[in-house]
N, C-alpha and C positions, 0 to 999 in steps of 0.2 A: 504494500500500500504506500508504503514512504517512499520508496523509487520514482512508483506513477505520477505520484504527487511531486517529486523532485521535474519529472521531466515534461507533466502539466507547464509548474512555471516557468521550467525553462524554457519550451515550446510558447509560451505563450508570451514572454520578453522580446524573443525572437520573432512575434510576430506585431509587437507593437514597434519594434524596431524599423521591420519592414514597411510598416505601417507610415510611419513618422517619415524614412524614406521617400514614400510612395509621396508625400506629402507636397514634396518639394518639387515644384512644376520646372524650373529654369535653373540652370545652371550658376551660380551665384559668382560675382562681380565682386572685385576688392569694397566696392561700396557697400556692400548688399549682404556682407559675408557674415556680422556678426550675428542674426537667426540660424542660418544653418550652424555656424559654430556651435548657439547655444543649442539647440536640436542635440547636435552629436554630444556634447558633455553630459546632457539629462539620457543619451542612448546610454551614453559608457558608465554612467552613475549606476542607474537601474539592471546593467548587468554588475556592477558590481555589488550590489544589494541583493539581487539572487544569486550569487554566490555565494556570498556571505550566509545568506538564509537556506541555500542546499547544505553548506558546509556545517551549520548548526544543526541540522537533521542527522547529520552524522553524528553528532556527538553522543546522542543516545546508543549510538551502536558498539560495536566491542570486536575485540580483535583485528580477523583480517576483515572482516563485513566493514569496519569503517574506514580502515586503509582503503577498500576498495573503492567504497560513497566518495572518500575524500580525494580518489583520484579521477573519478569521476566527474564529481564539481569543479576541478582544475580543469578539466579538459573540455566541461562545458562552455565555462568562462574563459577560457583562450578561443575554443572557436567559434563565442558570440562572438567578442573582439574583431577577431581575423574576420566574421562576415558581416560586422557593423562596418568596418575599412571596406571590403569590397564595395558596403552598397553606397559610401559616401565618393570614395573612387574608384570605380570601378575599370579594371586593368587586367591584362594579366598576369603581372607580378602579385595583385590580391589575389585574386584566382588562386594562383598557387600556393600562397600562404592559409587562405581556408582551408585546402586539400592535404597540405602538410601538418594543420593543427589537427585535422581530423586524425591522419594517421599516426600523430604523435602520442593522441589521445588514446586513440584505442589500443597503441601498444602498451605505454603505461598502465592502462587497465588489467589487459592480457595479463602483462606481467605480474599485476600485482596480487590478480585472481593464483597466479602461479606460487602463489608464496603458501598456500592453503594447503598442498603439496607437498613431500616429503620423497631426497631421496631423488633415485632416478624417473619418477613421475614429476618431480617438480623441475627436473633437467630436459625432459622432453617436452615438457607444456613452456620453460621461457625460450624453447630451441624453437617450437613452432609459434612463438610468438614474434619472433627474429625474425623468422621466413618470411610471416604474412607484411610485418614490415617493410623487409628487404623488397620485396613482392610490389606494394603500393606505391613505394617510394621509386621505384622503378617505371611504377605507370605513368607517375608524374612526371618525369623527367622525358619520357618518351612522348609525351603530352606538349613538354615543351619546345620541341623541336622538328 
C-alpha cells in the first residue's frame, strides 16, 4: 500500500509538472523570463517535497525494505529532475540525461534489492544487475549516434 501511495504522488508531481509545462505557450525572452523561472523553482520545490515525503514513508520501514524505499525515492527524485530539464529545455543532451537517470535508478535498486541475498545468490543477482545496466546504457549511446 505504501509503495502505491509512494508512486501515486510521485506520478502525480510528474504530472502537474507537465502540466505547468504544458502551460507555457511561447518561448520566453530575457524580458519575459522571470514566470517561467519562477514556474520551474515551485517545479523543482515540489519535487523536492515529494521526496522528502517518499523518503519519510520509508522510515517506518526496517532493514533492506527501506534501503530499498530509500533508493527508490533517490531515483525518483533525480528522474523528476532530469524530466523537469527536459521539459523546460528540451534537447537531446536532456533526452539522455532522463534515460541515464532512469537507468541509474533502477540499477541502484536492483542492486540494493541484491543485498537481501546471501552468498552466491547475492553475486548473481548484483552480476545481472550489471548486465541489464551495461545492456541500457549501451542502448543509449547507440541512440546517440
Amino acid at each position: 500500500m505504501k509503495k502505491l501511495l509512494l508512486m501515486f504522488t510521485i506520478a502525480s508531481s510528474c504530472l502537474v509538472a507537465v502540466q505547468t509545462s504544458a502551460q507555457v505557450s511561447a518561448p520566453s525572452t530575457p524580458a519575459t523570463s522571470g514566470p517561467a523561472d519562477a514556474e520551474y523553482k515551485a517545479a523543482r520545490d515540489r519535487i523536492a517535497a515529494d521526496s522528502k515525503a517518499a523518503k519519510a514513508q520509508c522510515d517506518a520501514m526496517k532493514d533492506n525494505a527501506k534501503d530499498v524505499c530509500i533508493e527508490e525515492a533517490k531515483g525518483k527524485d533525480k528522474m523528476a529532475k532530469a524530466e523537469l530539464d527536459q521539459q523546460r529545455k528540451p534537447s537531446d543532451s536532456n533526452a539522455r540525461k532522463v534515460a541515464e537517470a532512469r537507468v541509474e535508478a533502477a540499477y541502484n535498486v536492483a542492486k540494493e534489492k541484491c543485498d537481501a541475498h546471501k552468498g552466491d545468490a547475492k553475486a548473481a543477482c548484483v552480476k545481472q544487475a550489471k548486465a541489464e545496466e551495461a545492456k541500457e546504457k549501451a542502448e543509449i549511446k547507440a541512440v546517440k549516434k
